[in-house]
N, C-alpha and C positions, 0 to 999 in steps of 0.2 A: 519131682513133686510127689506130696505123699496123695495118694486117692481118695477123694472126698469122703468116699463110703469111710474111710479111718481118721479123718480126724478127728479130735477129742478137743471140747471147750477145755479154756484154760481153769486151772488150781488155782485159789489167789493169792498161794505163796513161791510159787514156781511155776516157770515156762520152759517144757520140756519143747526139744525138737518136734515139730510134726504137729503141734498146737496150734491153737488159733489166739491170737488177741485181738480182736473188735475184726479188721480188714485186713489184717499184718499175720501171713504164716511164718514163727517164728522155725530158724532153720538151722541155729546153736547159737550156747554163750559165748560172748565176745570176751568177758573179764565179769569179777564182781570187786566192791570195797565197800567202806560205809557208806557211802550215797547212795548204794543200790546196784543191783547188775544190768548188764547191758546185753540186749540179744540180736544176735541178726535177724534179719525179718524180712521176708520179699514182702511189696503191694503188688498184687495180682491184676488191680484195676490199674495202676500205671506203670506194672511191668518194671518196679525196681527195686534193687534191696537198702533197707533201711537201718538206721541203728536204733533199736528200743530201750532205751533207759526206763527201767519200775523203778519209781522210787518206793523207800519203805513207806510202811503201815505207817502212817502219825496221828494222834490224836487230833480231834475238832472236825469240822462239818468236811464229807467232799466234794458236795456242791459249790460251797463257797474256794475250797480250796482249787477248785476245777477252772473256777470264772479266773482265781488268782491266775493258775497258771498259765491260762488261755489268755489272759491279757497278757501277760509279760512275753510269751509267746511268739506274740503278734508283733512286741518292741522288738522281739530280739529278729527276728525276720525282718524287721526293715535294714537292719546292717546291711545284708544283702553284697558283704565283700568277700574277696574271691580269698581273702587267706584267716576268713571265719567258716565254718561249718555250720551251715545252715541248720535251722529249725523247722521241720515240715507242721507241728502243731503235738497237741497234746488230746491226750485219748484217755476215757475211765471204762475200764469193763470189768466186771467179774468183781468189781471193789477193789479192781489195782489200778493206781495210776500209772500210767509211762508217758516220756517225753518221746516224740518220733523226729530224729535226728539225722544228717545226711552220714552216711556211710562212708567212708575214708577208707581206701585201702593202705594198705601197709605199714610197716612198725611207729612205733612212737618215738619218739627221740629219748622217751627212757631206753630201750631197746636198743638206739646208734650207744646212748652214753656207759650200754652196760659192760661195753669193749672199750672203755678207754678214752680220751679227750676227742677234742675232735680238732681237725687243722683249722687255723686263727680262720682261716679264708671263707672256709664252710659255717664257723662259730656265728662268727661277724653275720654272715648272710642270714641265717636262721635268725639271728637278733633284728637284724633288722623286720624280716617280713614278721615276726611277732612284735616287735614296736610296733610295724603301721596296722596291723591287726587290732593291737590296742588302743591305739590312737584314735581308730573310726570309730572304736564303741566308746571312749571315753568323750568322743566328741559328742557323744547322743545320749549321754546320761548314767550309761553303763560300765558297770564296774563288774570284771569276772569274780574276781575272789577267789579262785583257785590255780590260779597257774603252777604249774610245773612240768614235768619233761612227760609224766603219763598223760596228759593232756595235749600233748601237740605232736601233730601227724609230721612228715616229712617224706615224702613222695619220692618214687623211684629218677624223678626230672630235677627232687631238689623244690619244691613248693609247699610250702610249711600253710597247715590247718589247723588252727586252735581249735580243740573240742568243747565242747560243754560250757559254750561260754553263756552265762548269765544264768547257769542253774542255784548257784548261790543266791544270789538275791530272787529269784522264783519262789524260795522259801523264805526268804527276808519276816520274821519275826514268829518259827518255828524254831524247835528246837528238838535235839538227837542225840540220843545215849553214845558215848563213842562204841561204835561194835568193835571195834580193833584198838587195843592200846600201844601199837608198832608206831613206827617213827612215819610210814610210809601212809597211814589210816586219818580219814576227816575225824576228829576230834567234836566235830559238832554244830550248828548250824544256827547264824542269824546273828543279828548284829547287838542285841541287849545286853547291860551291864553284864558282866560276868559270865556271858557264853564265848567260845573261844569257837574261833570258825577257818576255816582251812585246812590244809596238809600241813603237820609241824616243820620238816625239814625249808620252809619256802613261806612261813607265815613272819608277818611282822610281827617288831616287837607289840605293836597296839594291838594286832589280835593274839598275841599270844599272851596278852594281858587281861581278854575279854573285853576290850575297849569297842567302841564304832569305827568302820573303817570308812574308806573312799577308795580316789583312783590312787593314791600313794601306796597302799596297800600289794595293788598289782606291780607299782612301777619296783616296789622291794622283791618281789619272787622275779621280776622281768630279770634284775639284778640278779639274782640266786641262781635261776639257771644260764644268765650267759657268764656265771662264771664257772659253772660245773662241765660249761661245755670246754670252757678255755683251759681248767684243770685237771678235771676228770675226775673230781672230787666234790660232795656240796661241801659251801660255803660254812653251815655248821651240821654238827654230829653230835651224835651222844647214844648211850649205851641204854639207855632207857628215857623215857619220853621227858621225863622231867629233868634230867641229864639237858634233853634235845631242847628243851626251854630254856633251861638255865645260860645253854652257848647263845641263843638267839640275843636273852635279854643282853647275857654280857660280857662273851667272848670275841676279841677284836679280829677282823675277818683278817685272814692270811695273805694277804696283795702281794707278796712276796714273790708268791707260788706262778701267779700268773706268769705265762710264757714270756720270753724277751723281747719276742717281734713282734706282742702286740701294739697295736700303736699308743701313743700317751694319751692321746682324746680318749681313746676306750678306755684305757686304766681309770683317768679322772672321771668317767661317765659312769664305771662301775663303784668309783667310790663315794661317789654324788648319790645312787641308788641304794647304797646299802648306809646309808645314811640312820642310824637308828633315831635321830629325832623326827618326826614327820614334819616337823615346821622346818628343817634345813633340808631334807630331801629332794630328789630333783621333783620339783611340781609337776613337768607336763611332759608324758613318753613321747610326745613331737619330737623334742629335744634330744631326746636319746633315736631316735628315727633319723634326725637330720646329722648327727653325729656319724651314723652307719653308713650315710648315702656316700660320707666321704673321710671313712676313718682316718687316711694318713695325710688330712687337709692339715695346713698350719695355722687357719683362721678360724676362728670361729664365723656361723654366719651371721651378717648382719643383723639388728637388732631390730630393725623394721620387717622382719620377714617370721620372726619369731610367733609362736603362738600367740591368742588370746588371753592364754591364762596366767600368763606373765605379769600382764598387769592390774587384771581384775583381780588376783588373788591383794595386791599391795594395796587397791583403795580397799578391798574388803573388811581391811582390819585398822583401819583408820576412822570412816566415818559409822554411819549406826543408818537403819530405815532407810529413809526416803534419798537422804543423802547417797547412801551408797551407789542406790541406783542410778542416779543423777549423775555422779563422777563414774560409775560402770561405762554410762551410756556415753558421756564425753569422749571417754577416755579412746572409743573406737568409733565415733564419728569422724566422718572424712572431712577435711577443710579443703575446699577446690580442688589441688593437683589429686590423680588418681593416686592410693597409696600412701598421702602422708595423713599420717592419726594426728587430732589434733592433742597439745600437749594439756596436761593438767595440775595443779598446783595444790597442793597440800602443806599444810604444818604440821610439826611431829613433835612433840614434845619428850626433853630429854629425862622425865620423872622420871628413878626416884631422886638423880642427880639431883644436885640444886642447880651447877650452871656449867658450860665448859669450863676446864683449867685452863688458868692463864695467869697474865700479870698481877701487881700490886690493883692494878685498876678494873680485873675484872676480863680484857680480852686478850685472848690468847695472841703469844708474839708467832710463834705457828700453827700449822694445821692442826686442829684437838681432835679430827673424827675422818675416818676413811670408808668409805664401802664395798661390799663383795662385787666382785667382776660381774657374777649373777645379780646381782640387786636386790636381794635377798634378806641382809640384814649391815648394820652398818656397826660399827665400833667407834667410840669417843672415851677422849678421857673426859670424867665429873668430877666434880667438887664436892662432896658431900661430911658438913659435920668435920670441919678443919681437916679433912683427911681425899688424897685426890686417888684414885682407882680407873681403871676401863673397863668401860657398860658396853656391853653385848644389847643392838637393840634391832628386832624385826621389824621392818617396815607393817607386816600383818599385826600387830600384837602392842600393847596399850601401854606396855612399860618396859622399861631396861633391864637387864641382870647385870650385875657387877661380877667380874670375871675373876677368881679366885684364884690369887698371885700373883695379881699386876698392881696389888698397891703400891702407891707412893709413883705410879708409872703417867708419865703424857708423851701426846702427839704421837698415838697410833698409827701403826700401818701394818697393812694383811701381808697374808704368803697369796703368792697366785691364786692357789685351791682353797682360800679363803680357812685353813682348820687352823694357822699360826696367826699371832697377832706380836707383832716385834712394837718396840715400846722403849720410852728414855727414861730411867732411872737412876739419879747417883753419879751422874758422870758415864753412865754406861751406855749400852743397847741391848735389850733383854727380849725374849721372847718368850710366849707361855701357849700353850693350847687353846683354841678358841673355847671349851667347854671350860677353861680352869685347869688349875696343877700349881706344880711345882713350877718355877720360872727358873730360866737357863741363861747364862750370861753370854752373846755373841761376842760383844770384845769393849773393851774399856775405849773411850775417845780418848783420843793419842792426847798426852798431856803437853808433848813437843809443841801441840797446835795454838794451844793458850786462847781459844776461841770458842762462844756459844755454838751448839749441836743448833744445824738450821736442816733439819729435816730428812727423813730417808725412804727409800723404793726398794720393795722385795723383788724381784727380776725373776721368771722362768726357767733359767739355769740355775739357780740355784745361789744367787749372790744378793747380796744386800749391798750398795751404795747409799752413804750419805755424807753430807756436806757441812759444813761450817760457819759461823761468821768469818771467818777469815782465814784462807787457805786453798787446798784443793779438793779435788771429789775422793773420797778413800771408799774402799772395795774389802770385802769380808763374806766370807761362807756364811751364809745364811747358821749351820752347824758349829760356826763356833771358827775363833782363832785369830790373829795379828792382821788386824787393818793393815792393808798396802793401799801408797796412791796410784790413783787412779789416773787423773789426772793433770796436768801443768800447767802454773797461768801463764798467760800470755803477757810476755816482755811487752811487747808494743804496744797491744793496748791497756798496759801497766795494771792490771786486772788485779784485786784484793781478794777475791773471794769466788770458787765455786760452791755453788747452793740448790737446794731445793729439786733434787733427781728426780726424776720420771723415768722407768721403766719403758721401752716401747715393746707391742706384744712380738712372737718369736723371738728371744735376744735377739734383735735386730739395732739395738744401740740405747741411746739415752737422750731424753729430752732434760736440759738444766737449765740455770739463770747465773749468769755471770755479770760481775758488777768491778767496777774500779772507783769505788766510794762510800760513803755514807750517805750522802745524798744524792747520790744515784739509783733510780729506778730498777736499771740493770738492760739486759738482753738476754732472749732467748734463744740458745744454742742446739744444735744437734752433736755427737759423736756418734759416728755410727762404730759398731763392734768391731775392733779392729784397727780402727782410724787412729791414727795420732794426733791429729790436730780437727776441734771442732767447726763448725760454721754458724754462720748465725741466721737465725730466720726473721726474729721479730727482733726489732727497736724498743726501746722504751716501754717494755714490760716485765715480767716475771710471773714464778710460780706456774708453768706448761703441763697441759697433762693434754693424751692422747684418747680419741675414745669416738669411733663411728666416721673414720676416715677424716677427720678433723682436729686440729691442735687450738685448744683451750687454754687460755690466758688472760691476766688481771690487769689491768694501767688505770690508776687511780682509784680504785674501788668499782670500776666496771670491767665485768666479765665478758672477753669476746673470743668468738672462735672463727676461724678458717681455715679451708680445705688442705688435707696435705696427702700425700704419697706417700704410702707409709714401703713401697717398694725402692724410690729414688730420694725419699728422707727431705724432700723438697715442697712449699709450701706452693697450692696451686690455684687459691682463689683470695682475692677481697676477704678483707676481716667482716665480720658483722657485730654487732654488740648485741649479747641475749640478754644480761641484769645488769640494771644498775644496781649501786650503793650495798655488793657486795663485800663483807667484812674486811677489809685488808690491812696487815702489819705494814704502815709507813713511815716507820720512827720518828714519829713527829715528836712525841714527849721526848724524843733522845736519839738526837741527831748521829750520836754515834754507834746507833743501831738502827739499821734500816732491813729488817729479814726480806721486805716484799711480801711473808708468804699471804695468799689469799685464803679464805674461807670456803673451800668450795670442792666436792668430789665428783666422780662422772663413772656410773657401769657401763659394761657392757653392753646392759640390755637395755637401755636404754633411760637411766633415772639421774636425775640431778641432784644435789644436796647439795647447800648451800645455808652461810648465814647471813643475817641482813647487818649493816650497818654502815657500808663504807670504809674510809679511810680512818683515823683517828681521828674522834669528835673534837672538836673545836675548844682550844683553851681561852673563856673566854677574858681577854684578858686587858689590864688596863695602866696606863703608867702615871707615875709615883714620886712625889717627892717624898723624903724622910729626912729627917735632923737628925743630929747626933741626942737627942732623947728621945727618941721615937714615934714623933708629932707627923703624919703624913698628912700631903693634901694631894688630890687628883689633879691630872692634865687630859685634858679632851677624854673622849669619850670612851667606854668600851669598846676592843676591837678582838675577834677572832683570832687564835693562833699567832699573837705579836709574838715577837723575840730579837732579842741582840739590841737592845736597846745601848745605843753611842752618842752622845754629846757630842758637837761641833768645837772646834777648838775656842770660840769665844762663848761658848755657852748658852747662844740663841736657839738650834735646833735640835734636832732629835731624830737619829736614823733608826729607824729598826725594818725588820722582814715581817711578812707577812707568810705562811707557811699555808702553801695549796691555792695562794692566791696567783695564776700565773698570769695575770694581765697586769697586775702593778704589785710584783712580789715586793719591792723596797719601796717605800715611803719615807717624807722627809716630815718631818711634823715640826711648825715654826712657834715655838713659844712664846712670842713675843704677840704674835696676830693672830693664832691658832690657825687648826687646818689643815689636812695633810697633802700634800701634793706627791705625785708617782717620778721616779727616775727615766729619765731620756732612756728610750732607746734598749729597755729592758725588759723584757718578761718570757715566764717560763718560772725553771727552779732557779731563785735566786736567793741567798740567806748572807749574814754576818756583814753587813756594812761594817766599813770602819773609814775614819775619814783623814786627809791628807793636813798635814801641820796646817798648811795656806786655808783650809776649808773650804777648797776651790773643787774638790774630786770627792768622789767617793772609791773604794775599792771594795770587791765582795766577790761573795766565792759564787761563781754561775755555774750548772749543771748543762753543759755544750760540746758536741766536738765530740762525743766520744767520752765524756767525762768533765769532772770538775775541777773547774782550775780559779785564778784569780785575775778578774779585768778591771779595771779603771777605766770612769766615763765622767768627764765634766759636768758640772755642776748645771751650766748656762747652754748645753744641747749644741757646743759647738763642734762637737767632734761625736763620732760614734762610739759606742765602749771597744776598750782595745784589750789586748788578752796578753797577761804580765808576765804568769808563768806558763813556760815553754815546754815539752820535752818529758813534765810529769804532770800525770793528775793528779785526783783527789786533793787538791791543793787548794788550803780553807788562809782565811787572812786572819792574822791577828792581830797585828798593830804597825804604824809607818814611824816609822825614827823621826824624832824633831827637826832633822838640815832634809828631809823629804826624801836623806836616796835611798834608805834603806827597808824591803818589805819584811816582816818578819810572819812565816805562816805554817800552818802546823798541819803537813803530807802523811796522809797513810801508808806504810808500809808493811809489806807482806810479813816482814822476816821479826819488825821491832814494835808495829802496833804504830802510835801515833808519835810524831818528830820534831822539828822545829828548824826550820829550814829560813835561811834569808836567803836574799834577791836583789839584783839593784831594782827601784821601782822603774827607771828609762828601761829597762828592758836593753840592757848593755850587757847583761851575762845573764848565768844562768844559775836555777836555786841550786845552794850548797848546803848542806847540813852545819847546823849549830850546836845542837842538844839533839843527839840521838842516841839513846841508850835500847837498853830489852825491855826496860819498860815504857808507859806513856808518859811524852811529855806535850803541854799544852798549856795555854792560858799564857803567849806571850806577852812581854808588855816593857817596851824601853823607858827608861828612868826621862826627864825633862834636860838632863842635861847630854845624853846619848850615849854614856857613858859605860853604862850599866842594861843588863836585862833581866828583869824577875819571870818566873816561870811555873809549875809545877809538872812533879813527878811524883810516879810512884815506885819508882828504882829500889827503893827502901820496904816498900812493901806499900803501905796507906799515902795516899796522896799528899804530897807537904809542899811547903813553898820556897822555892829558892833565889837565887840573885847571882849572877855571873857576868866577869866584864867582857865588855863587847867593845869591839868584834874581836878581845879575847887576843892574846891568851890571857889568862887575871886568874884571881882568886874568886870562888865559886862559896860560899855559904848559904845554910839552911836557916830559914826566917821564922819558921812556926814549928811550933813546937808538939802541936796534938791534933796535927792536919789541918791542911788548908789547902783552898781552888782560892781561882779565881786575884791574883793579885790586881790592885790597882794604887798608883802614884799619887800623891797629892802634886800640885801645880809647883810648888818650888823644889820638893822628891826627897823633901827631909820626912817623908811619913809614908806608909805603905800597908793599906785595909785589903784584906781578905777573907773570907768564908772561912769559917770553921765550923763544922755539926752545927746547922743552923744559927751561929752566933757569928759576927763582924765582928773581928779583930786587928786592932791597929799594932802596927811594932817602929819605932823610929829607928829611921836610918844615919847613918853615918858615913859618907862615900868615901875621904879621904885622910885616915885610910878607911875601907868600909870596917863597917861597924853595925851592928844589930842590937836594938835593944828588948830584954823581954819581953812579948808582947804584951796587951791589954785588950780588956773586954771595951765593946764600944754598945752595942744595942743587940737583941734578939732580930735575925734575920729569917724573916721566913717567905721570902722571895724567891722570883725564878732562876735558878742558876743551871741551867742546860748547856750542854754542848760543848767544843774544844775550844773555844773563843771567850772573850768577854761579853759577859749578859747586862752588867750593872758598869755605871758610872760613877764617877764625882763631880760635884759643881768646883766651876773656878774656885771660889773661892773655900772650899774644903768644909764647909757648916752642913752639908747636904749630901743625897747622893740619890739617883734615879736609879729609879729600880721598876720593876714588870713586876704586878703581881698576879696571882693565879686564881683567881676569883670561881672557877666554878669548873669542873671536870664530868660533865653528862654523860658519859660512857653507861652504859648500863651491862648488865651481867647476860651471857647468851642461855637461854634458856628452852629453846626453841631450834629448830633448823628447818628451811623450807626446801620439799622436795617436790621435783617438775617431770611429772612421766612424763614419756615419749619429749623430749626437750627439743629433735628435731626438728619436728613438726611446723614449726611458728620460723623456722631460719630464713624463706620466702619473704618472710614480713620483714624481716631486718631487726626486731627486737621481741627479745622474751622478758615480760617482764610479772612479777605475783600479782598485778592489778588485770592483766590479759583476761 
């Protein structure tokens, strides 16, 4: 100690050795920079040594700057954790300020990094205990502002101390000449327009633009030094300061570099952090803390354990005032069990989009919008101004951005780390940058498949799978090149289509929806990686995704999930239903498109998105007489979703289906007394009646067993319905031969599309192919004298109508001349009317030998003609013809999407619903 008789008050521009400041003998400099120097210093009254930070001279009062410091002081001392460097208070004497600081012995981790990287093991640990360093002060308000490697201790045991934490906002709205214009020198202090505040090598782009900061701010330098520590290089450089700016604002960090054993959670954790937009950055250093505690985990941790700020930042940027804080407060109130948050509901609006893409009607036949694994921001494709694109849109933030080079692109889906966005364009699968670019072609859909693109999953190895209307699962590098299958359908259970992939997280397999129909719902499968042959979990649903230890899935426009193992790939509890009247593709306008897919996405972290609507709205529809001039009158009343409307062989009733109706999907409706009466013995998916010469049966295609096949049930409920075709599904009826043996019906196949297969109707054999080519054929219909059967294909390219003797061999002729559906016979079979581009057109026939005559126009047709079957009739006696019309299409455009934080929360209750 120096002898009292020698010390000397201090200068109040320098603190020599052997000085006095207020209580504090200072005893050497510790370092200096533009913040000021730091001195050692014992306290004599409690016997320890200190660290004294002066800061400089600044202009304005330092009484009042005194009170500033002395409070903020007093904040930063409540941290009070053991891997902050405490604050002992602040002192003014001689007209100098200093902060009085704990003391840390030994070097800086500038000092470990000035020798070179440091082993991942050491990195990692040092990252962590500065995460949770951060984390405590970010939990309490505080934001350091200046991290980097001279700022943090690391102790001869390995215990890492942030220094100077919270000296940056102690001067919060002060401002500082830079004294040093090095790369390594504070630049300047305080958060106002156009001051820049930080150490350049470690500042964000927002403060190295003079923007306001927060804790994002910190969680960018958190990044910068755990990768200096992993490389042994910073993250950016430059040869002079504006060089050192120019890399920040816009030179792409080198990830390259990183070591090989780090683990991939680190990589993604550091790439999440160096994130230059602050609204995609990682929000909350918890996250990058819980990543350290178990870098070489395969999971992410669960989503109920996640910070607070996960989901307060997403209502934040949704409502406005009083609202926010209402859904703030919801959003982390408890409901009964300890633990579960209750969930909350929001709408988001897809502006500037006008709506999703989608069909002629407005809703999409797939998924239009996907969301980040973090929940973060979601992508869709929009509609806007005849032109479709995909919108980039924040859950925080009031409107979408249109993503630059994804025009002309639908039915989105992200890369794992949410920066690619793959996309269907042209036939193709393309993918572009989440920020925009240039778009890159992954691989043309295989032309061999002759089938609509039903949706795709970006996978964690590095593949893209996506499915078909009809076909298998095919598999492609995410980087480009020749789709291979994936996949094999299943002989047995005669299966049409693999569709709609779900990724599971660690390639650990695939969740899909396999169907052997069009009017099949489908099933959901598992493949695990590896596996050759799938399994099935769910019945009678589609469109699966995975997400919080539970498998998510649609059956009839309600959304349900239950419990699954995502280690044994096995489903492990009771389904629950969360939404109703969630949007769902049910090919109801067109039976021979059924995708399933649902409207509906699921993060990580725990957010739902979802759009409202259900199945496809209701066509409401009514039937029809019309004359040969075009005079209609009505039969009974409107009905919902009618189709297949058939005549009885004498001309008194009236079969058609009812679509979604499964309590009395067939009705008989009697002309004569009006009134519909439901079918024995029937309900579920049931479509296309068609009736037996006797008018004693009906036949129709039933969705059972595994699939759809063709059963006959008596008229009078004396027999149960019996099941006709054997051995295949998807097996739709067309019409019964006039002597009753023969069924004629039009089967799905994998290889040729749609067929034309007979049957005896006793069920004495089994169906045999009639008309099977590469193209579709459909719309049977046997002549009155049994002779003959009309048909259409499109083997020729556009759909025409033909005529072949049966049961053949014979001479085969084409009847229409400028396309035609739909044939039907007059009653004696010398005349034969069919659909052409909305006009009926008659052609007479000639059987013996056949003969076709040019056709003729009969009347404008602007009726329902749906599906592989006959929609429309003739009366006995030929002046007439019964027909469905389409009276009103209520679909509306999506324009909106609702989203349900914390979504588990409410699974207790058994339903989650937007009215909760």
């Amino acid at each position: 100690m120096t002898p009292a008789s020698s010390r000397r008050d201090v200068n109040p521009m320098t603190l020599a050795a052997g000085t006095r400041f207020a209580e504090y003998e200072i005893v050497g400099s510790i370092g200096a920079g533009g913040m000021g120097e730091v001195y050692r210093a014992h306290d004599a009254r409690l016997h320890r040594d200190v660290a004294l930070k002066v800061l400089p001279d600044l202009p304005g009062g330092g009484a009042d700057r005194l009170a500033r410091f002395e409070r903020e002081a007093q904040l930063l001392a409540a941290l009070n954790h053991s891997n902050i460097a405490s604050i002992h208070g602040v002192r003014e004497h001689a007209g100098v300020t200093a902060l009085v600081l704990e003391l840390v012995e030994g070097p800086t981790l500038a000092d470990r990094l000035a020798r070179g990287p440091l082993p991942i093991a050491d990195a990692l640990d040092i990252a962590r205990q500065l995460a949770t360093a951060l984390e405590c002060a970010h939990d309490r308000g505080i934001v350091h502002r200046d991290v980097k490697p001279a700022n943090i201790k690391v102790t001869d045991d390995g215990h890492v101390k942030v220094l100077d934490f919270g000296l940056a906002k102690a001067l919060d709205g002060d401002r500082l000449s830079a004294q040093d214009p090095s790369a390594s020198t504070a630049l300047g202090l305080g958060t106002e327009a156009g001051v820049i505040l930080g150490t350049a090598p470690y500042m964000s782009p927002e403060q190295a633009k003079g923007l306001p900061v927060d804790r994002r701010a910190d969680i960018w330098a958190f990044g910068c030094v755990l990768y200096e520590m992993l490389v042994g290089r910073r993250a950016f450089a430059g040869n002079s300061l504006s060089e050192l700016l120019a890399a920040i604002l816009t030179r792409e960090v080198e990830f390259s570099a990183v070591p090989a054993g780090t683990p991939s959670r680190v990589r993604e954790l550091l790439k999440r952090c160096l994130d230059r937009d602050p609204k995609q950055r990682l929000r909350d250093i918890g996250e990058a803390r819980i990543v350290l505690e178990h870098p070489g985990a395969k999971e992410p941790e669960p989503a109920t354990h996640r910070s607070v700020t996960r989901a307060t930042w997403v209502v934040a940027g949704v409502g406005a005032g009083a609202l926010i804080g209402a859904l703030a407060f919801a959003i982390w109130t408890r409901t009964g069990d300890e633990g579960v948050r209750a969930p909350v509901h929001l709408s988001m609006s897809l502006t500037p989009a006008e709506r999703l893409t989608g069909d002629a009607y407005q809703r999409p036949i797939l998924r239009g919008f996907s969301i980040a694994s973090d929940g973060r921001f979601i992508v869709f494709g929009g509609w806007k101004k005849d032109q479709a694109i995909i919108y980039r849109r924040a859950l925080a933030e009031k409107i979408a951005s249109p993503i630059t080079g994804s025009e002309g692109g639908q039915y989105p889906f992200l890369s794992p780390d949410g920066r690619w966005v793959g996309f269907f364009a042209n036939d193709a699968l393309l993918k572009v940058p989440i920020d925009g670019g240039t778009p890159s072609t992954v691989c043309a859909i295989p032309a061999s498949a002759g089938a609509a693109f039903a949706g795709a999953s970006w996978g964690d190895d590095g593949t893209i799978v996506f499915g078909l209307e009809r076909g298998p699962l095919w598999q492609v590098q995410s980087s480009g090149g020749s789709p291979k299958r994936l996949t094999e359908l299943g002989e047995r259970r005669h299966e049409i289509s693999h569709r709609l992939p779900h990724h599971l997280p660690g390639a650990r397999g695939l969740l899909f929806t396999a169907t052997a129909g069009p009017m099949e719902l489908g099933r959901i499968v598992v493949l695990a990686t590896g596996a050759r042959e799938p399994r099935t979990l769910v019945q009678n649903a589609a469109d699966a995704r995975y997400a919080d230890g539970r498998v998510l899935y649609v059956r009839n426009g309600s959304l349900f999930a239950a419990s699954f193992d995502l280690g044994q790939l096995t489903m492990t509890g009771a389904e629950t239903r969360l939404v109703e009247r969630v949007m769902q593709s049910s090919g109801d306008d067109n039976p021979e498109v059924n995708i399933g897919t649902a409207q509906f996405d699921v993060s990580d972290s725990g957010a739902l998105v979802y759009a409202e609507g259900g199945t496809f709205p209701p066509h409401m529809n009514r039937l029809l007489w019309v004359d040969r001039n075009g005079r209609s009158s009505s039969i009974g009343e409107r009905e919902p979703n009618l189709l297949g409307a058939r005549l009885s062989p004498d001309g008194n009733k009236v079969a058609v289906a009812l679509i979604n109706n499964e309590r009395e999907p067939i009705r008989i409706y009697d002309l004569e007394r009006g009134g519909f009466t439901g079918l024995p013995g029937v309900q579920g998916e049931a479509v296309f009646p068609v009736w037996t010469p006797d008018g004693r049966q009906l036949v129709f295609a039933w969705n059972r067993d595994g699939g759809t096949n063709v059963y006959a049930v008596p008229l009078d409920g004396s027999a149960a319905p019996i099941r006709v075709t054997n051995g295949l599904t998807t097996a739709i009826p067309g019409d019964v031969s006039p002597d009753g043996r023969w069924l004629a019906s039009v089967v799905m196949s994998r290889e040729t599309g749609m067929d034309i297969y007979i049957a005896p109707l006793d069920r004495s054999g089994p169906l045999q192919p009639l008309v099977a080519t590469t193209g579709n054929d459909a719309h049977p219909a046997f002549s009155p004298d049994g002779r003959w059967l009309a048909y259409t294909s499109n083997l020729t390219g556009e759909m025409q109508v033909f005529i072949t003797a049966f049961p053949g061999p014979g001479p085969r002729i084409q009847v229409s001349t400028a396309g035609g559906v739909v044939p039907v016979w007059s009653t004696d079979g010398r005349r034969l009317t069919y659909v052409s581009h909305r006009v009926l057109v008659e052609a007479t026939v000639q059987t013996t030998p056949l003969r076709v005559s040019p056709p003729t126009r009969i009347l404008p047709f602007e009726y329902l003609v749906p599906g592989p079957t006959r929609s429309h009739d003739a009366a006995p006696d030929g002046r007439r013809f019964l027909v469905t019309t389409w009276e009103s299409r209520p679909d509306q455009p999506v324009t909106s999407l609702q989203v349900v934080l914390n979504w588990t929360g409410r699974l207790q209750a058994g339903r989650l619903t937007s009215r909760d």
